[in-house]
C-alpha positions, 0 to 999 in steps of 0.5 A: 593320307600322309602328312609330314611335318617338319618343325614341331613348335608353334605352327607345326603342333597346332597344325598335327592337333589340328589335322588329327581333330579332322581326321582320325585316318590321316597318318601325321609324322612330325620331324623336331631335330631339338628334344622338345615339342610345343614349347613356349619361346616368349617364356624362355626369358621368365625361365632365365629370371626364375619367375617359370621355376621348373622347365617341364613348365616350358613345354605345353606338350612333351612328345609323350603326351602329343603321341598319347592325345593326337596319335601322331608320331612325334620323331625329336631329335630327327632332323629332315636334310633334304626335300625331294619335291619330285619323288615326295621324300624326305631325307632324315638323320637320326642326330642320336645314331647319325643314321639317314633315311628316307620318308614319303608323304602326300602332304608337307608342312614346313614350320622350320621357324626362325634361328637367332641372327648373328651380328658380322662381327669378330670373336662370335666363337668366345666363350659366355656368348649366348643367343636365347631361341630354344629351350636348350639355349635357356637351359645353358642361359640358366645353368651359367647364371646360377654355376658363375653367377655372372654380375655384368651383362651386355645384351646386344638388341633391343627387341623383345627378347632383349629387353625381357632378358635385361629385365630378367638379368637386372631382377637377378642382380647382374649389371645389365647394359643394353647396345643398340645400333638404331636410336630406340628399342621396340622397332613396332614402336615409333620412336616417340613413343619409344623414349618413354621406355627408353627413361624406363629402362634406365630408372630400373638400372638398365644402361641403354647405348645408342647408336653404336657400331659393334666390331666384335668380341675378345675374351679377357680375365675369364669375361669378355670384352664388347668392342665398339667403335670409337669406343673404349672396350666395355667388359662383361661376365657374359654376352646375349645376341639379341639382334632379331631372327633370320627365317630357317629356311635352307631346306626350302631353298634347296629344294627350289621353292620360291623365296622372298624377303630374307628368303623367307618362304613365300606362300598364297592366301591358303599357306602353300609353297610354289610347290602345291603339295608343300604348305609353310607356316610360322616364323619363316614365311612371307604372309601379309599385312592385314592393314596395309596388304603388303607382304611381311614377316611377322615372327610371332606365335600368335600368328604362327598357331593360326597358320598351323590350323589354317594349313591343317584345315586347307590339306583337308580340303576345308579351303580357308584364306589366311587374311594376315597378321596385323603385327599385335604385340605387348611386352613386360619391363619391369611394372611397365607395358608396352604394346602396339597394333596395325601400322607405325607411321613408318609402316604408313610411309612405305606403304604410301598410306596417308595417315594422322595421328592422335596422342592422348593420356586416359586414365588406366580406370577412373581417376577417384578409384584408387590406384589409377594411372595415366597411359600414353596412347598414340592412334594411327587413323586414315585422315578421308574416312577415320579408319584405325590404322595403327595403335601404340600404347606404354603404360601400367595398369589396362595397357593390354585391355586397350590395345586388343580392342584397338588390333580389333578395331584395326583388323576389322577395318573400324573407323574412329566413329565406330570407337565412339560408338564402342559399347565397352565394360565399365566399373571404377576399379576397370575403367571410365565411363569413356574409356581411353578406346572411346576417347580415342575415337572423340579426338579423332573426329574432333580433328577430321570434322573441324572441331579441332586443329592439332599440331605435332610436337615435331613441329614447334622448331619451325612454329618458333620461327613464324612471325605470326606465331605465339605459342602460349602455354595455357598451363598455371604459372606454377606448372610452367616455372616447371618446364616449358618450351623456350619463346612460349608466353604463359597465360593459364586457361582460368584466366584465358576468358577474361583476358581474351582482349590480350590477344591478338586476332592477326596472330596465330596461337599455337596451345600447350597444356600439360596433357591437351585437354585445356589446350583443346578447351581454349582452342575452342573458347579462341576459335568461337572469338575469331582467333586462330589456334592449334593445340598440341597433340599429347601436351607438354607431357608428351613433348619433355616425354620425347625430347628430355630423355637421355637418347635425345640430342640436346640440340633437339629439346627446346624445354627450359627447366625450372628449379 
């Protein structure tokens, strides 16, 4: 048999290693139209900012060593221009001769990738404009940072590869701003968990402008000028385009193969094209959602290398189903990071799942060991039977060990008693004895059995309107001279007993504390009196985290500030 390969990075190198592991007969022919194989993309923004030093580290495998331990024949710089689905041949160049000719093959496996997208805007053509996709595109990044040593920048996107590019330009010395034409970065994030990086990235230098229109470019003094509209022009050394990517499927689609969301490839559960003898995998392919079942581009490289093996193993005849991807993902900014799993509550929303969430603040490891640090953590869970649907977490220390029990968790369909029940690795330096998994799952069925009420900080504008209500900040006097909500009435938890008198049951109290554990306390303390009452979920922590940034209409905020 004879296996043509078309793009030899994520998906295309795992499946010929894959394919070759299975079969040492099967002749495989990988067609790459750049010079390099098997290289690490989320790497290339380390490799700007000098923390990857040589970029032979970039590459996993060169075309040598592929051919050398899997036998195949790697052809770089051959770029397939045309499929003939009907005669099973490929047309290839030859980009170092410019000459054409024809491949045959039984089976085809297209791994094309994504291609960085372009905002429709003027100017695109000025010169000190990049995108960051490939290791050339690094290389050109680099060699101009170190030649004209820039010292502004302006990254237009706030997904992955844009923030770790500011971080990268800001560690190097260059001014950095970052144009957005949404309200937050980090689109897997929602949006309240998306202001806290959004005040990160500030404290570390990076200028964040939201909502703005972008109209073009025009080159000036050497630099360029960004132009926005109702904007004075902002100049810069240096322009990145980071605005996402677009599948590279234009060879699918003239070759007639089905085409979905951003014309996409679309493939069955076994990872073939509308043509059966033609499997497709990686950044440009439709696959599903894991949780929520719909069909989905999801452009990263851990689902990419496992759809390499899966097509690897369906051409062999081994008849494996790719389930899905449920979108795990993490980031570095700076000290921080960020990472998320499963379904947003965007997500939820368009798929119609019904969903409610938790937000809770757990300690990195425990609290007496030195060097702990508060993460926020925000669980998505299915209200009927606690299924964990979703999961974001932003902090520092342990924020990647969490968030891959919890895309476990999601991928495994576990419910929060299952989190509960999670018997997980402790020692002081590592964790507590209830880890934030744990903890997760006891605040959840908390709420889904009765023991506790929540209310969502979205919520408090039209709480402050209700004549029964009272908002009470059970904080100390101290901590509430700080910062509260405007219209709250203070009465701290350690007095909260013995004047429980006070209160009146015909009222409805609605609880606030620093991070929800006192408010969950009182709540329960109010409860067994007769009282009605409510707690904030995540605590005025997690209110002044979403609503005191800068990206916030003052409008939004009802905190009153202290000295």
């Amino acid at each position: 048999m004879k296996v043509c390969i078309v793009g030899g990075v994520a998906g295309g190198a795992t499946a010929a290693a894959r394919l070759r592991r299975l079969s040492e007969e099967t002749e495989i022919i990988i067609f790459e139209r750049t010079a390099h194989i098997s290289y690490a993309n989320c790497g290339l923004p380390y490799y700007i900012g000098g923390d990857i030093a040589d970029k032979e580290e970039l590459t996993l495998q060169t075309p040598e060593s592929f051919r050398k331990w899997f036998a195949a024949d790697v052809r770089t710089r051959h770029e397939v221009i045309r499929i003939n689905p009907a005669e099973k041949t490929l047309e290839v160049k030859n980009l170092e001769d410019g000459t054409v000719y024809t491949e045959s093959y039984d089976k085809l496996i297209l791994s094309p990738g994504a291609k960085a997208s372009l905002p429709p805007v003027y100017g695109l053509d000025c010169p000190n404009i990049f995108t960051l996709r490939t290791v050339e595109d690094a290389l050109l990044l680099r060699g101009f940072l170190e030649t004209e040593k820039p010292k502004t920048a302006v990254i237009i996107g706030g997904g992955f590869i844009g923030l770790e590019v500011a971080e990268n330009l800001v560690r190097a010395g260059v001014e950095t701003t970052l144009i957005l034409r949404g309200s937050q970065v980090l689109p897997p994030l929602d949006f309240d968990m998306a202001s806290g990086v959004h005040s990160y990235l500030r404290e570390n230098g990076v200028t964040v402008r939201f909502r703005e229109t972008l109209e073009g470019f025009t080159s000036a003094d050497g630099g360029l000028l960004v132009h926005c509209k109702d904007r004075e022009p902002l100049s810069a050394d240096m322009v990145i385009l980071a605005v996402g990517v677009t599948p590279d499927t234009a060879l699918a689609k003239a070759a007639g193969l089905a085409l979905g969301d951003k014309d996409s490839i679309l493939v069955d559960d076994f990872l073939r094209t509308s043509d059966l003898d033609i499997y497709a995998v990686g950044d440009a392919v439709t696959v599903r959602n894991s949780v929520s079942r719909r069909e989905a581009l999801i452009s990263l490289a851990g689902p990419a290398n496992r759809q390499g093996r899966w097509a690897a193993d369906n051409i062999m005849g081994r008849n494996r189903p790719y389930r899905g991807a449920a979108a795990v993902s993490v980031i570095k900014l700076f000290d921080m990071t960020v990472a998320s799993a499963g379904l947003n509550e965007k997500a939820c929303r368009d798929s119609g799942i019904l969903f409610d969430k938790v937000v809770l603040h757990p300690s990195s490891h425990a609290s007496y060991y030195p060097g702990a640090q508060s993460m926020t953590m925000k669980v998505l869970f299915a209200p009927a039977d606690g299924r964990i649907l979703g999961a974001q977490i932003v902090g520092f220390d342990g924020v990647d060990k969490r968030i891959d029990v919890l895309a476990a968790a999601v991928q495994a369909g576990m419910t929060a008693a299952d989190l509960e029940e999670l018997d997980l690795a402790y020692a002081p330096p590592y964790s507590s004895a209830k880890d934030p998994v744990n903890l997760a799952g006891y605040l959840i069925e908390n709420i889904r059995t009765g023991l506790l009420v929540q209310f969502h900080h979205d919520m408090i504008p039209k709480i402050a309107e209700m004549k029964d209500a009272v908002i009470l900040d059970i904080r100390t006097p101290a901590e509430f001279a700080r910062g509260h909500i405007a219209g709250s009435v203070n009465l701290s938890f350690f007095e909260l007993r013995t004047r429980i008198g006070e209160l009146n049951p015909a009222k409805r109290y609605f609880l606030i504390c620093q991070s929800g554990y006192r408010s969950y306390m009182a709540c329960r303390i109010l409860k067994e009196q007769g009282i009605t009452a409510s707690h904030l979920s995540g605590g005025y922590q997690f209110y002044s985290y979403v609503y005191c940034g800068e990206c916030y209409s003052p409008d939004a905020c009802l905190c009153v500030k202290g000295e």
